[in-house]
LUMSELO-717130 format. One record per atom (N, C-alpha, C): z, x, y. Coordinates in steps of 0.05 Angstrom, whole numbers, padded with zeros to 5 digits, always signed. Layout:
% LUMSELO-717130
ZXY
...
***
This chain:
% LUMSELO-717130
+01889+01523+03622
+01883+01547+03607
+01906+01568+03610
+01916+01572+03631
+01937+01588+03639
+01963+01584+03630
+01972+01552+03626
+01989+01554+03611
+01988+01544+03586
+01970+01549+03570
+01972+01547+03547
+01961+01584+03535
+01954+01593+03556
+01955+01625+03545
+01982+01632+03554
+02001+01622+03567
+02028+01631+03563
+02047+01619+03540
+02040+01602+03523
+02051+01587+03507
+02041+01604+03486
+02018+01622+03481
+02009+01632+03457
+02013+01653+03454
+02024+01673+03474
+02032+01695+03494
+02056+01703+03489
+02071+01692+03510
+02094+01698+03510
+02114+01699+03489
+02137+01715+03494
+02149+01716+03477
+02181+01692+03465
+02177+01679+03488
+02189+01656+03478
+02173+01629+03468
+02146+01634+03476
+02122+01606+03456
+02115+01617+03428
+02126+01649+03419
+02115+01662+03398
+02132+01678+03388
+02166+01678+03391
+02177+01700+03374
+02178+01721+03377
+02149+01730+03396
+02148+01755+03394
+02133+01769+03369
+02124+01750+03360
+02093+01749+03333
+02072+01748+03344
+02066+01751+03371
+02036+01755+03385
+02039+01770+03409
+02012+01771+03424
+02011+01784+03447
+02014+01827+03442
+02017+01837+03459
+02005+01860+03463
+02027+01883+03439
+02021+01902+03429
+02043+01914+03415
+02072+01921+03431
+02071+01924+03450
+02092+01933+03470
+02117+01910+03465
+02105+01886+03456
+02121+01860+03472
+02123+01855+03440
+02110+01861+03417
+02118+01843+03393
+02130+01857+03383
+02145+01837+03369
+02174+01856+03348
+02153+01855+03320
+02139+01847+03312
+02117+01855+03290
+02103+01866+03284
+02077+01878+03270
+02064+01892+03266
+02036+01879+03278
+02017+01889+03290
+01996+01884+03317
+01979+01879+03296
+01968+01846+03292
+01945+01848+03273
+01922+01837+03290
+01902+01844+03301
+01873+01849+03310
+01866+01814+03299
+01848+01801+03313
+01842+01771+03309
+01805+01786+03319
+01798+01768+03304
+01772+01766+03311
+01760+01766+03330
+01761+01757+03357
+01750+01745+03377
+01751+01780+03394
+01780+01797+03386
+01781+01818+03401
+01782+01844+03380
+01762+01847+03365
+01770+01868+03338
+01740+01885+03346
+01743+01916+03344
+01723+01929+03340
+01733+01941+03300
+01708+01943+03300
+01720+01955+03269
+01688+01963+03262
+01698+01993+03252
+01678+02011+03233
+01661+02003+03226
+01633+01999+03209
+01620+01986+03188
+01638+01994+03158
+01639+02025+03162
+01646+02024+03137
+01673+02015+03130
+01689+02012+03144
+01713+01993+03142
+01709+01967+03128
+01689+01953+03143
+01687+01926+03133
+01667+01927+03105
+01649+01942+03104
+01643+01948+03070
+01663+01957+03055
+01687+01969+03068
+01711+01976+03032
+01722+01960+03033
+01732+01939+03051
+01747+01921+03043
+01730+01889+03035
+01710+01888+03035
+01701+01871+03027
+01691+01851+03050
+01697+01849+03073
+01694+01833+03101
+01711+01813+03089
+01707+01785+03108
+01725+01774+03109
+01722+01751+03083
+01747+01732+03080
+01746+01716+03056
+01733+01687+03071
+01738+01666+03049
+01725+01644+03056
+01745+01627+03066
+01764+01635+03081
+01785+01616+03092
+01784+01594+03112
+01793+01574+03119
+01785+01561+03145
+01790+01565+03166
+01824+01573+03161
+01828+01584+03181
+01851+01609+03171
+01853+01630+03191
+01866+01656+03189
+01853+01674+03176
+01828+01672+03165
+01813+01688+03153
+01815+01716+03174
+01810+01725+03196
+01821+01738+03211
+01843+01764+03200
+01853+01744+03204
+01888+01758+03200
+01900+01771+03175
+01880+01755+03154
+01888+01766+03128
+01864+01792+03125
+01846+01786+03143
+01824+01810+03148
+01844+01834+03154
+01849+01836+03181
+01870+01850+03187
+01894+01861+03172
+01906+01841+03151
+01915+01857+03123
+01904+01870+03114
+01895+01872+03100
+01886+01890+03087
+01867+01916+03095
+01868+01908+03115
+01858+01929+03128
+01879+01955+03126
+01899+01943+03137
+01927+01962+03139
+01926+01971+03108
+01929+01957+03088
+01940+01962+03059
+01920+01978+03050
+01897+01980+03064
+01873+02003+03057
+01875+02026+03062
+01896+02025+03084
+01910+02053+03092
+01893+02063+03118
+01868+02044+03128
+01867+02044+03156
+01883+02036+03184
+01877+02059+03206
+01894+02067+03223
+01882+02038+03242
+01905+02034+03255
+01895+02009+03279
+01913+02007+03299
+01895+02004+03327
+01907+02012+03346
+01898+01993+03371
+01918+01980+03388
+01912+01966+03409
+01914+01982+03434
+01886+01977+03447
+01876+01992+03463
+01883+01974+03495
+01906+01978+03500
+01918+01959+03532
+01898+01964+03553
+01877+01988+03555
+01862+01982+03579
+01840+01973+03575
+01824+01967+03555
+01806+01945+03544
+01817+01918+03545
+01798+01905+03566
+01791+01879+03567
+01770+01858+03548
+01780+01839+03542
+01770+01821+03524
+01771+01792+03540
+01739+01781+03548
+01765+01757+03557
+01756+01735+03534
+01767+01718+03535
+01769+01702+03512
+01788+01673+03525
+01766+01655+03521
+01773+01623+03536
+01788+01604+03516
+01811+01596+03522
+01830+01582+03512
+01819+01552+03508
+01834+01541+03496
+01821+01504+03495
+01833+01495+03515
+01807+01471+03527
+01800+01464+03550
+01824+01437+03551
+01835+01436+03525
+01855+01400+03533
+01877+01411+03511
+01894+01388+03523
+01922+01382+03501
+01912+01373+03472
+01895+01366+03462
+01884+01353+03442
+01874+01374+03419
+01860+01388+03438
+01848+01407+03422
+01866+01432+03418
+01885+01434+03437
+01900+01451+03429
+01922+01447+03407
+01931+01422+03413
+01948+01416+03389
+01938+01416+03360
+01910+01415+03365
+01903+01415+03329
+01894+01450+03326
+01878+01463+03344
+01878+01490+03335
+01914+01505+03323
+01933+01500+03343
+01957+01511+03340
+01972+01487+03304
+01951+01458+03302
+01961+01453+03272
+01950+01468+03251
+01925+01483+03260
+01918+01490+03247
+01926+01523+03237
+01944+01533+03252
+01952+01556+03250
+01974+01554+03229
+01989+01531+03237
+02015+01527+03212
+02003+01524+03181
+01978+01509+03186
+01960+01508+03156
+01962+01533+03140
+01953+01544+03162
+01941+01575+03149
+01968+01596+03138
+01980+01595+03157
+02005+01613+03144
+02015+01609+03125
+02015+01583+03110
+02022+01574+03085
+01996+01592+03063
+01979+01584+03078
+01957+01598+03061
+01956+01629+03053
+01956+01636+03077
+01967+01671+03086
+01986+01676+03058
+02010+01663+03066
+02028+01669+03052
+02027+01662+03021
+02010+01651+03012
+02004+01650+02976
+01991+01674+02980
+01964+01681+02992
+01950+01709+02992
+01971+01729+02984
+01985+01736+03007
+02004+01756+03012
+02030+01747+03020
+02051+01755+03004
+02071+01745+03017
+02092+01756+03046
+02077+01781+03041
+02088+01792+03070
+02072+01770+03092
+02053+01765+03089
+02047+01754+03115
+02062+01723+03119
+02081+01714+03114
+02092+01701+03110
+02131+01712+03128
+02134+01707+03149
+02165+01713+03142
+02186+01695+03166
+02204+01696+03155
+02228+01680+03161
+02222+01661+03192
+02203+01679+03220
+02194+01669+03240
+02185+01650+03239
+02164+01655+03218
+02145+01635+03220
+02152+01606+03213
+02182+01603+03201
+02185+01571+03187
+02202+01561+03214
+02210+01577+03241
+02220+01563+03252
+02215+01539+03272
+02187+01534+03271
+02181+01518+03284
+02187+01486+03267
+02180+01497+03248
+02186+01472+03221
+02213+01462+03222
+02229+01481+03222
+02262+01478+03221
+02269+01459+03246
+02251+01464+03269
+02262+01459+03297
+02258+01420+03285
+02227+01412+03281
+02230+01394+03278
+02246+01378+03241
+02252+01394+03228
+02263+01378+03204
+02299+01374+03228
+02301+01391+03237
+02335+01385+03258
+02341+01368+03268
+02316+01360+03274
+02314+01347+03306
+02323+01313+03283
+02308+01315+03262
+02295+01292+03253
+02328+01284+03233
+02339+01305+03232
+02368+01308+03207
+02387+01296+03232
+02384+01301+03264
+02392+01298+03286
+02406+01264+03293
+02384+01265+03293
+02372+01228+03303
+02374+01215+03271
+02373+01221+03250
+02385+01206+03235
+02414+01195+03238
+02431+01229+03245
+02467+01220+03242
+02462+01205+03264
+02456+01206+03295
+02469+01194+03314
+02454+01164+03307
+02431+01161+03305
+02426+01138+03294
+02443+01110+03273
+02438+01122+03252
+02455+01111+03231
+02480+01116+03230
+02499+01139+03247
+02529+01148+03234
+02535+01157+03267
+02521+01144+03286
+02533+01152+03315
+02542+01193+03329
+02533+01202+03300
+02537+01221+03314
+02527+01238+03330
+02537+01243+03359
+02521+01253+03382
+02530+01284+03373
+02540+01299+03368
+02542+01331+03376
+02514+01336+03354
+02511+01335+03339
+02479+01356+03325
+02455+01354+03354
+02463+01324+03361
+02436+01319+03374
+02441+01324+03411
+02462+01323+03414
+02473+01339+03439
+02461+01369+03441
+02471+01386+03416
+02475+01408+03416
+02439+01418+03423
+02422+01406+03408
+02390+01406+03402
+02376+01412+03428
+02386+01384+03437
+02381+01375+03470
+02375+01405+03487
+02404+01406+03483
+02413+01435+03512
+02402+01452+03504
+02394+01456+03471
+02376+01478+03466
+02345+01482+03477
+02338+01457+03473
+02309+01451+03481
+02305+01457+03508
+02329+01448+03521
+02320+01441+03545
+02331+01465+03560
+02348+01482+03553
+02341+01508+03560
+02318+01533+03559
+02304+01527+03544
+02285+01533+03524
+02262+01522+03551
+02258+01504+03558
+02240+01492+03573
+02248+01507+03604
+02257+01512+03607
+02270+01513+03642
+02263+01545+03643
+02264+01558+03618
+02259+01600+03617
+02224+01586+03609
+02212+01574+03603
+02193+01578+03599
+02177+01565+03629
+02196+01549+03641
+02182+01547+03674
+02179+01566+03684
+02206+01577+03687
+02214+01597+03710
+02189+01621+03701
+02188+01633+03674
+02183+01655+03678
+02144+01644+03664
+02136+01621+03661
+02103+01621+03671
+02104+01619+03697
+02114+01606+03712
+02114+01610+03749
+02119+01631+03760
+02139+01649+03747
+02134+01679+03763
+02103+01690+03756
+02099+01689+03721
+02074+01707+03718
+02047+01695+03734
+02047+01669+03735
+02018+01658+03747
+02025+01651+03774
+02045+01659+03785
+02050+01651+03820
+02047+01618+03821
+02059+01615+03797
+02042+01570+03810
+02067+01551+03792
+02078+01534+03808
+02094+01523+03798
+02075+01491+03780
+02057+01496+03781
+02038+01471+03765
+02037+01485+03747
+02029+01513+03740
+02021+01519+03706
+02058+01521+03695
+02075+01524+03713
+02101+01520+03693
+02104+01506+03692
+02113+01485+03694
+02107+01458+03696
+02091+01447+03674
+02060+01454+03668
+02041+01458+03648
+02055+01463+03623
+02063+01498+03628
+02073+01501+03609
+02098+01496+03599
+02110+01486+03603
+02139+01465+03589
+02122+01446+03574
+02100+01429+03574
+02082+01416+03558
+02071+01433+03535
+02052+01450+03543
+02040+01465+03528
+02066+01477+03500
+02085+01491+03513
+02104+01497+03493
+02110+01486+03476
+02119+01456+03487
+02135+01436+03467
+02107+01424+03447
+02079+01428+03465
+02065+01416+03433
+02059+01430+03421
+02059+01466+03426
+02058+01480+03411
+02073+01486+03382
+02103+01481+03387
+02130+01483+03372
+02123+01462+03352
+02107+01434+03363
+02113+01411+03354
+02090+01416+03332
+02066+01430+03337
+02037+01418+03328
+02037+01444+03302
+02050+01463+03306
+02052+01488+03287
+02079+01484+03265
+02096+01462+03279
+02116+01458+03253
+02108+01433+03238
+02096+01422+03245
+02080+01402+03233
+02058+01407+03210
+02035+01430+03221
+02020+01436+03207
+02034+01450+03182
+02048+01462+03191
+02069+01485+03168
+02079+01467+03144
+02091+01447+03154
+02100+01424+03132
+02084+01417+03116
+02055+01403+03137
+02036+01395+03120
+02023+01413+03093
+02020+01442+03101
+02006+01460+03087
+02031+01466+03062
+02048+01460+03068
+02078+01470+03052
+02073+01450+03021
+02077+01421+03039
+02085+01400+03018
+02052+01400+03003
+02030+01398+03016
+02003+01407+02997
+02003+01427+02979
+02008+01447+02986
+02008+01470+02973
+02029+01465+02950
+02049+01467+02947
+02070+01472+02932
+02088+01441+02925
+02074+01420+02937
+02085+01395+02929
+02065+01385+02914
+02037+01386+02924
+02015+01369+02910
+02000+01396+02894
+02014+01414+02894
+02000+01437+02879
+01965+01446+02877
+01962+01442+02906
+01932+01447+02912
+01932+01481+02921
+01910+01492+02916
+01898+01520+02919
+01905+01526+02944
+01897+01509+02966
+01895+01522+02983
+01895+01499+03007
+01905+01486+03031
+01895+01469+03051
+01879+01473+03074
+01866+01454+03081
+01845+01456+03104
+01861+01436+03124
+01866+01446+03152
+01871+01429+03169
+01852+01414+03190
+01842+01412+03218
+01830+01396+03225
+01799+01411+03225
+01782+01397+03226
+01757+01407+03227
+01737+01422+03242
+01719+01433+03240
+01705+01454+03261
+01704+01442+03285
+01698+01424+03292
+01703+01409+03322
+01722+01406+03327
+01745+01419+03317
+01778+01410+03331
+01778+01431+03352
***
């Protein structure tokens, strides 16, 4: 649990597109699980849509575009329990890439350049291992490597300072990499549905995921 709330957290498992306003370079959008909100708030804007997933977040749009004020409150506690396995987390976090595709037909601000990098990481990887594969070439897939695997070694060091435990960094070097993996995946999937098979809208794994 610990390290997969640093993988969803921090600012190298997230860009810096989540976690507390202090720490994101984005605009603080309120998720469900931790939102107080008005009544009459949620009567002008209509409450929430029929999404599967991110309904939330696009809540939180428009909230803003309503021209209501919102504000994260750092000494309020929320606690809120993470998924219990690698399994289930990999499909909640596929199911996040679903949605942003979705998000982003809604609105296209909620949509931006961050969010395709997890996609990018794996279409590289995969453009990578083609050259050295077929055409021997090692520098794309050299270069990838050192990236990753620097990438892995800041995400030990600094979940093992925050949790005092060299098992949740450790953890989280896992958690990260299926995070990157399971959210540029879903993104693809929701991409090529959306705009390849020209469907409304995609659903990713199901309420028991």
């Amino acid at each position: 649990l610990k390290a997969i709330d640093y993988s969803m957290t921090s600012f190298i498992g997230t860009g810096g597109t989540r976690g507390t306003d202090r720490k994101k370079i984005s605009r603080y959008y309120p998720r469900s699980f931790n939102m107080g909100i008005r009544q009459e708030v949620f009567a002008n804007i209509s409450g929430m849509n029929d999404l599967r997933h991110g309904q939330d977040l696009e809540f939180s749009n428009r909230i803003y575009k309503a021209g209501y004020r919102v504000k994260y409150l750092s000494d309020v506690y929320v606690y809120h329990k993470r998924r219990t396995s690698l399994k289930k987390f990999f499909k909640q976090i596929f199911n996040w890439g679903v949605a942003r595709i979705n998000l982003g037909k809604i609105d296209g601000s909620l949509l931006k350049p961050i969010h395709t990098f997890p996609s990018l990481v794996i279409v590289v990887l995969m453009i990578s291992i083609f050259l050295f594969v077929f055409y021997g070439f090692k520098l794309f897939l050299g270069l990838f490597l050192c990236f990753a695997v620097l990438l892995e070694i800041a995400a030990f060091f600094q979940s093992t300072i925050k949790y005092k435990s060299c098992k949740v960094g450790l953890m989280s070097m896992i958690t990260f990499t299926s995070q990157v993996v399971a959210y540029g995946m879903g993104f693809i999937y929701g991409l090529i549905t959306v705009y390849g098979f020209k469907r409304k809208n995609v659903k990713g794994f199901g309420k028991n995921a």
